[in-house]
N, C-alpha and C positions, 0 to 999 in steps of 0.2 A: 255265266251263261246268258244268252242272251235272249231278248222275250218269244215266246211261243204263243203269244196267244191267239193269232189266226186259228193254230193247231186246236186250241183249247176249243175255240168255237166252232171248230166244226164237227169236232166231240159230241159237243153239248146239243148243239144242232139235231146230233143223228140219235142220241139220247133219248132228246124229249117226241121226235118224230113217232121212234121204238114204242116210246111209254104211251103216246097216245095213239097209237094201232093196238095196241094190248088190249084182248078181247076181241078183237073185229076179225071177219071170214068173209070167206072168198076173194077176189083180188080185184083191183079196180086204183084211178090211180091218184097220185099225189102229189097235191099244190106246194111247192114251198116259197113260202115270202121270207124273205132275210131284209131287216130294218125295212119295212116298206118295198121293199123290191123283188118281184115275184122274178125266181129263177130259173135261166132258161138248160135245158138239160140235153144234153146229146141221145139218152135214152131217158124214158118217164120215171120218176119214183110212181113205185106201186105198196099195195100192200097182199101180203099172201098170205094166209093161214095163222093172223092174228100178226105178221112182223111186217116194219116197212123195211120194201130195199129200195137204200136210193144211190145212183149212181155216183158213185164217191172221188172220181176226178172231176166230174161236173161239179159238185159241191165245192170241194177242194178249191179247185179252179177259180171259182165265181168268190170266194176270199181272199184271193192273193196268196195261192200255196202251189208251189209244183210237186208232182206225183210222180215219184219212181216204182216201177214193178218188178218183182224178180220171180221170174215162171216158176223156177227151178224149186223156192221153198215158198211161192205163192203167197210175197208177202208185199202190202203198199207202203213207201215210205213216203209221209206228206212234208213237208218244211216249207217254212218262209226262206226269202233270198236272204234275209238278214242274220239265219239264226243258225250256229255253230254249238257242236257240245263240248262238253270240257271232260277231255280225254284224261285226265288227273288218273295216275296209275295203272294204264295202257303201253303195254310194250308193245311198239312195232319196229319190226327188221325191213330197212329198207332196201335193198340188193341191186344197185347199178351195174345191169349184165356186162361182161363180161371184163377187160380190162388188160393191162400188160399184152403178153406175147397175141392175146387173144382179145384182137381188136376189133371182131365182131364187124357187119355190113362196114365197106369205104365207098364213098363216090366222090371225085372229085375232090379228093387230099383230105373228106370228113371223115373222119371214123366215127364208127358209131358208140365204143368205146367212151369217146369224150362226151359227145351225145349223152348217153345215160347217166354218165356220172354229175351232168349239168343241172340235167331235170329231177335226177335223182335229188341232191343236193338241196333244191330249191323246197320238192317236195317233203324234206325232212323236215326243213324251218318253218314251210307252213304245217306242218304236226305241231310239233312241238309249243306254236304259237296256240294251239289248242288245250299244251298240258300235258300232251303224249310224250313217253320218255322213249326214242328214237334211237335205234341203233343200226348204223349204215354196214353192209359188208365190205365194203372198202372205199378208204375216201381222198384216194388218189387212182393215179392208173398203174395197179399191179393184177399180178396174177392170184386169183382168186378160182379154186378148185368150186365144183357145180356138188358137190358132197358137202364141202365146208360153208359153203352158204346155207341152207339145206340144216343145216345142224349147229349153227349158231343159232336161229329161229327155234330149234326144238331144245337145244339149252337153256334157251333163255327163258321158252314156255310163254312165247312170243302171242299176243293175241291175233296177229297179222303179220303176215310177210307177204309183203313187196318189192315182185322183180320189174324193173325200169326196161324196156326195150326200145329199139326203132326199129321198124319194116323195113321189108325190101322186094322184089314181087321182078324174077325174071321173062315173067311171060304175060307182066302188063305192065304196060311203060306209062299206064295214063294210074295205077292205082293210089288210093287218097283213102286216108280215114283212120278210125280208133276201131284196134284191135286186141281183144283181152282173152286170158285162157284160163282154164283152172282144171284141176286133176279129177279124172268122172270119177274116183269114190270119196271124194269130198262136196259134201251138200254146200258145206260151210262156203268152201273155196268158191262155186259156184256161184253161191249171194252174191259174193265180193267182188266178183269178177263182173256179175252182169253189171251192179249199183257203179261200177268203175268204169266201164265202159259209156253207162249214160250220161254221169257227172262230168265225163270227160269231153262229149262229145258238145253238151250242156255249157261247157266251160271255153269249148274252141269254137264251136261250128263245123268242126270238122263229120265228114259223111261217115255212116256207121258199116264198118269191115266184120260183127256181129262177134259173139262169145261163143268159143269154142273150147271142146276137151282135148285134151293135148297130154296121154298118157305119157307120151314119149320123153318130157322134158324132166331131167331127173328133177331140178328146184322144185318143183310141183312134185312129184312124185315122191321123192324125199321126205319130203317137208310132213313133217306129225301135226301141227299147227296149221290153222285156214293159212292158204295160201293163196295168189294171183297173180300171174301175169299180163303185164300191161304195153302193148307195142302202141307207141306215141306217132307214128306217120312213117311213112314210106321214103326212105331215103333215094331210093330209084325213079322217084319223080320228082323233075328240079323244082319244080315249084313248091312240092313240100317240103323237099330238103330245106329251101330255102328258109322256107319259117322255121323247122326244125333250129335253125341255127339262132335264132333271133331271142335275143332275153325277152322281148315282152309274150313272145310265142309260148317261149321256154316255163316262163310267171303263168301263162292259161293254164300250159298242162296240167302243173304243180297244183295249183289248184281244184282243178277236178280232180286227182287223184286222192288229194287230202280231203276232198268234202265227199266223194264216194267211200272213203276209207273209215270217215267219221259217222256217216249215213250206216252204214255195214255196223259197226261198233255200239251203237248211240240205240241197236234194235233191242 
């Protein structure tokens, strides 16, 4: 595993701030110098009723950490660029939608089909490169039932399932961005989805299409295990088809999907 100790200090930071507020009333606010350097804050640390609060992506931030949030279970996850966890004993199902007879969005001779199982693909190797033992729903293009996905994850007692998708939007021709769903009576599914969405977004620069509930899809619905689906870009816009098609486009996605999926895990 690789070093956390940004993480460490900003722990320790918010520790000793706590300890030395301990006893003190009424609120009023607070300086903090990190090595000599007084830090500058988007809102003030204060202190309230004997506790300091201080704004914790400013902190974050001012160490070299980026700050993901997930409304849904109201939780921050901070990390360094550098630092990956070690998924050792992690099962994740990774489910490149659709396949065979059901070739899922085509424009322009792409099916999306092949699409998913690309990104999917790439997205397994970076798991695994983490120690997570990875299992695909299919790793060619066949037909694969939306039940039998769905219940290889709840056989396996899967910590994660991962559905792969690509967009497609017939009533905007200009539509662009990362698009993630998860089933609304899964809390879990919901974490996974937002953290996957950011890291994704994190990972491309692509513009955010936001996290949605999506009772309808049975993978999500099915699925007894957190579950998420992840739509990678809009094939009905050439210009994202375009990346869409592209190995090093293909290497971003994979990547945010595996470091939001590790983020999600690593809580």
């Amino acid at each position: 595993m690789k070093r956390l100790t940004p993480l460490l200090m900003t722990l320790a930071l918010i520790a000793v701030l706590t300890a030395a507020a301990s006893g003190s009333g009424g609120r009023r606010t607070v300086t903090v110098v990190l090595n000599g350097k007084t830090l500058s804050f988007d809102a003030a640390a204060y202190l309230e009723g004997g506790r300091t609060m201080v704004p914790l992506r400013a902190v974050a931030e001012a160490l070299g950490l980026t700050v993901k949030w997930t409304g849904g279970t109201d939780t921050a996850y901070l990390y360094s660029d550098d630092w990956y966890p070690d998924l050792s004993g992690r099962t994740i199902v990774v489910d490149p939608g659709h396949g065979g007879s059901a070739t899922g969005a085509a424009y322009h001779g792409v099916r999306e089909s092949h699409l998913n199982l690309a990104i999917a693909q790439k997205t397994a190797r970076a798991l695994e490169s983490m120690g997570a033992r990875v299992v695909m729903t299919r790793t060619g293009d066949r037909d694969v039932s939306l039940s039998d996905r769905a219940a290889l994850a709840n056989r396996l007692k899967a910590d994660l399932l991962l559905s792969v998708h690509c967009n497609s939007s017939a009533s905007n021709p200009d539509a662009r961005g990362i698009y993630t769903a998860h089933h609304s009576a899964s809390r879990d599914g919901q974490a996974a989805a937002d953290l996957l969405r950011q890291t994704m977004m994190a990972s491309t620069g692509a513009p955010d299409m936001g996290t949605h509930r999506r009772d309808d899809l049975a993978v999500l619905r099915q699925s007894k295990v957190p579950a998420a689906l992840v739509e990678c870009g809009f094939m009905s816009t050439p210009a994202e088809l375009d990346l869409l098609q592209q190995d090093a486009y293909q290497q971003q996605l994979a990547r945010g999907i595996a470091h939001g999926a590790a983020l999600y895990l690593a809580a």
